[in-house]
N, C-alpha and C positions, 0 to 999 in steps of 0.2 A: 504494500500500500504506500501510495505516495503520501507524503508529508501535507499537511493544508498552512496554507499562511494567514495566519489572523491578523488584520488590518486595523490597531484603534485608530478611527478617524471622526470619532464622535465630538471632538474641539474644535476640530478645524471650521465649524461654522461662526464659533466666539472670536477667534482668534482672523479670522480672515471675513469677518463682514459678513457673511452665506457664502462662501465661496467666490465672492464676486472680486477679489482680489489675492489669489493665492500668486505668489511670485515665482516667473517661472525663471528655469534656474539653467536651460537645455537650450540650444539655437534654435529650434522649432516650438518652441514655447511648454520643454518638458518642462515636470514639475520633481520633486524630490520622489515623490510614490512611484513615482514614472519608470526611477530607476530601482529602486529597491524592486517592484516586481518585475523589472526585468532579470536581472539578478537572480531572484529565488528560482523564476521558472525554469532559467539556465541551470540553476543547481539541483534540477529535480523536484521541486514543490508541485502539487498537481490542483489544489483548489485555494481561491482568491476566496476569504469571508471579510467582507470591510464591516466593523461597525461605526455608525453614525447615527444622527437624529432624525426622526419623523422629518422635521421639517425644513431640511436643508436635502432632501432624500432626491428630489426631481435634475435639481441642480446637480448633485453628487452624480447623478447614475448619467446624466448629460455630460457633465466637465468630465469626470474621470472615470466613473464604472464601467461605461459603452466600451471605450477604447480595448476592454481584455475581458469582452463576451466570447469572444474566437480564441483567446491566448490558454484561455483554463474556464474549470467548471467557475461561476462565480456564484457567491452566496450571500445576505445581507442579513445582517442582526441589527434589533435596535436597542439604545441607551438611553430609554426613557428614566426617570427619576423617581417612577411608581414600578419598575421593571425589576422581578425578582424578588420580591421583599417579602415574600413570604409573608402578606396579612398587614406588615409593620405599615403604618400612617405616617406620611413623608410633612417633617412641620410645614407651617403652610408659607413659612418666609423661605423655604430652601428654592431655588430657582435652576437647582443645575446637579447631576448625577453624584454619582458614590465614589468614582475613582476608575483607576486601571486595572482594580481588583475586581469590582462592579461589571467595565466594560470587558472582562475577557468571561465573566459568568454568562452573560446574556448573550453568549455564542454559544453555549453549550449543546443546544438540541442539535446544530448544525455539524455538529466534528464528534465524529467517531472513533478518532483516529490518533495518531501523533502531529503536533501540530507547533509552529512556531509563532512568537509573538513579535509585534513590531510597533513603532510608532508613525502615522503616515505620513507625519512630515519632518524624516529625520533620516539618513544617509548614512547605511552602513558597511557597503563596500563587498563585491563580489565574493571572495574568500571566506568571509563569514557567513551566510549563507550558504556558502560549499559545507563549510565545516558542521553547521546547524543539520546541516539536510544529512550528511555522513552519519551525525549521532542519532538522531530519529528513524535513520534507517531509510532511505527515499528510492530504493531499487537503483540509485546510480553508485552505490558502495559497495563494498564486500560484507557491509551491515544487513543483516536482517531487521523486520520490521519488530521493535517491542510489542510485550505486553501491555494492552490497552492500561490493567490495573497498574501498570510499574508504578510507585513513586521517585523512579530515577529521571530526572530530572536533569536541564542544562541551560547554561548561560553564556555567552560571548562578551568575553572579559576586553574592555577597548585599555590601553594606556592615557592616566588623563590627560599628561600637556597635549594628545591628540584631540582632545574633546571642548577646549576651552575657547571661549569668546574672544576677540582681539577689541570686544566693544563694550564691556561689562562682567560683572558679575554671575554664576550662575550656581546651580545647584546642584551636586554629584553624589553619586551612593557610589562608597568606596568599599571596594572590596576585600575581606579578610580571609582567608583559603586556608587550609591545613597541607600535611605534605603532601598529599597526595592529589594537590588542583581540588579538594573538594570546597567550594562556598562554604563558609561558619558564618560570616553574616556580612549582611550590609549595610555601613556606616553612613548615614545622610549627612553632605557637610556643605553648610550655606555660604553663599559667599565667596565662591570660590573664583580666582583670580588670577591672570597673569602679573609678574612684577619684574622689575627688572634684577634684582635677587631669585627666583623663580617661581612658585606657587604657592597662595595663600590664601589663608578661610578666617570667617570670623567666628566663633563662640554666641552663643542665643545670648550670653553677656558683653559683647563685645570687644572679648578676648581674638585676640592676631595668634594664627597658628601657621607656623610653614610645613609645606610638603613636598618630598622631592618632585613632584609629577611624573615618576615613574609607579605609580600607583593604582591597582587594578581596578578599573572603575564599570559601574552598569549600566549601560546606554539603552535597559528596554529591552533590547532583545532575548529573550527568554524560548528555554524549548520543554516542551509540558507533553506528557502522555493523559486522556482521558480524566484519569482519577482525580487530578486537580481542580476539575469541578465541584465534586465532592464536600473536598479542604475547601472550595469559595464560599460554598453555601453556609457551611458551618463558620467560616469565619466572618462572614458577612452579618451573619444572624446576631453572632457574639460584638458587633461592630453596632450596630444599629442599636443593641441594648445599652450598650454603652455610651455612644458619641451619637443615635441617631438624631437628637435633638438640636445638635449645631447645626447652624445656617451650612459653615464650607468644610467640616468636617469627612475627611474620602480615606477610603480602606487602597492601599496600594499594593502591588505586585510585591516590593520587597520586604514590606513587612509581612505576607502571606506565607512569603518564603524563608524568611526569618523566622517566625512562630514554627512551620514545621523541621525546621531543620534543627533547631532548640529543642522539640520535643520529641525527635527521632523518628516522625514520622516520613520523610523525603530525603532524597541525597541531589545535590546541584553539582553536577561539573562544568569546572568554570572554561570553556572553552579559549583559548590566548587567540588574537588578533590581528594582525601587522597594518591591518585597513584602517584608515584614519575615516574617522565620525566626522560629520559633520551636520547643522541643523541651522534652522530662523528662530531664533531666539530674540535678535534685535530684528528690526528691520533692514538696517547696515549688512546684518550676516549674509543677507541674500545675496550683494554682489562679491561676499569672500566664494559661496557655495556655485556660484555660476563660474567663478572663476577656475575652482575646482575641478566642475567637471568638463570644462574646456582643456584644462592637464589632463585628466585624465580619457577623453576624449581622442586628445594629440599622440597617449600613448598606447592607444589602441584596444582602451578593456571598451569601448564603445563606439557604435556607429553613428557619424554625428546624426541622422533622420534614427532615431530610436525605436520606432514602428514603420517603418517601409516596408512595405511590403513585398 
């Protein structure tokens, strides 16, 4: 069985107006999703599931879904804010979903299978997806397909001075590993920084930390067998009794992963990288990421028309 790529793109209508201004980043007017599925499907992914909202959905399936009805099966979940909740009464000032933990649950009925996660507007680079699709088992390995129940689990570990803004500040979940590559957890650290001494975060107190930025960090991309729907539901539930009263309170992929890796219920290997990340974080990012992949364009992991047919 082929791998399925699970697409969260349930923001992309906050953060880019309804779609009516996503920046494209390609000479023909690609956009970052443009490349990551191109990418996965070359390393053997066989189903596209994008999640998003009801109401950016016409748009979505117009601007970018149509384009890869012929490339792979494609499939669509939605991240409504009443979606999942098993009964729970959403306050009525909350205006926007549960998290990345929320939008990988309300793919569940759709994936059967082993499956990888991504963010839709963030750029991860050919090789990792090779190596995602190797561990999942995609028929293009000497891998077999896992156990739908496995709790073994994977991650694509980027290095951070690969991952950092040249316009800002941003947010990284750093990664701690044992010897043997397996994730022990991950460390959210705000603030994070280029300087001209090297990398550096600030403390929820405003404490200055350096780091070498040789340091394993989590850009999202995650590789999950079946079961971890499971662990979503029960942690979402334990989430909602706790936090669901907050306005922007949201259950995230790493702390789902953290909780069971703590209680022994999952194992994460952290898969290493050499692909440099890259994402729109500022507005400004867009012309470093266009610029990107015009390099990488020039050196041949890409045809500059990305769909010709």
């Amino acid at each position: 069985m082929k791998p399925t790529l699970l697409i969260l793109a349930a923001g992309l209508g906050a953060r880019y107006g309804g779609l009516k201004q996503i920046d494209p980043v390609g000479p023909n007017g690609e956009i970052l999703i443009d490349y990551s599925i191109y990418d996965a499907v070359k390393a053997g992914f066989g189903k596209l599931v994008f999640v998003i909202r009801h109401y950016f959905e016409n748009a979505f399936r117009e601007k970018i879904g149509s384009k890869f009805d012929n490339l792979a099966e494609t499939a669509y979940a939605y991240q409504e804010i009443d979606a999942c909740l098993d009964g729970f009464e959403p306050p009525q000032n909350r205006d926007k979903p549960w998290g990345t933990g929320h939008a990988v649950l309300v793919a569940g009925d759709l994936i059967d299978g082993p499956f990888a996660v991504i963010n839709a507007d963030d750029y991860y680079g050919p090789a990792s997806f090779k190596t995602m699709a190797q561990f999942l088992g995609s028929g293009v390995s000497h891998l077999d397909g896992k156990d739908p129940s496995s709790n073994d689990y994977a991650m694509v570990g980027y290095t951070l001075r690969d991952t950092l803004s040249e316009y800002g500040p941003v947010s990284r979940g750093v990664c701690q590993c044992d010897e043997h590559t397996h994730l022990k957890r991950v460390i959210e650290r705000k603030k994070v920084e280029k300087t001209a001494a090297g990398v550096r975060y600030f403390d929820d107190d405003g404490t200055e930390r350096l780091l070498s930025g040789d340091e394993i960090v989590s850009m999202n991309l995650w590789g999950f067998q079946p079961s971890i729907f499971r662990h979503l539901e029960s942690q979402l539930r334990r989430f909602l009794k706790g936090q669901g009263g907050e306005k922007n309170a949201e259950l995230y992929i790493p702390a789902v992963v953290d909780d069971l890796i703590e209680k022994g219920k999952a194992t994460v290997k952290v898969l290493r990288t050499n692909d440099v990340w890259f994402g729109v974080t500022y507005r400004r990012d867009a012309a470093i990421a266009a610029g990107c992949i015009r390099r990488l364009i020039d050196q041949g992991f890409y045809p500059k028309n990305l769909w010709e047919r």
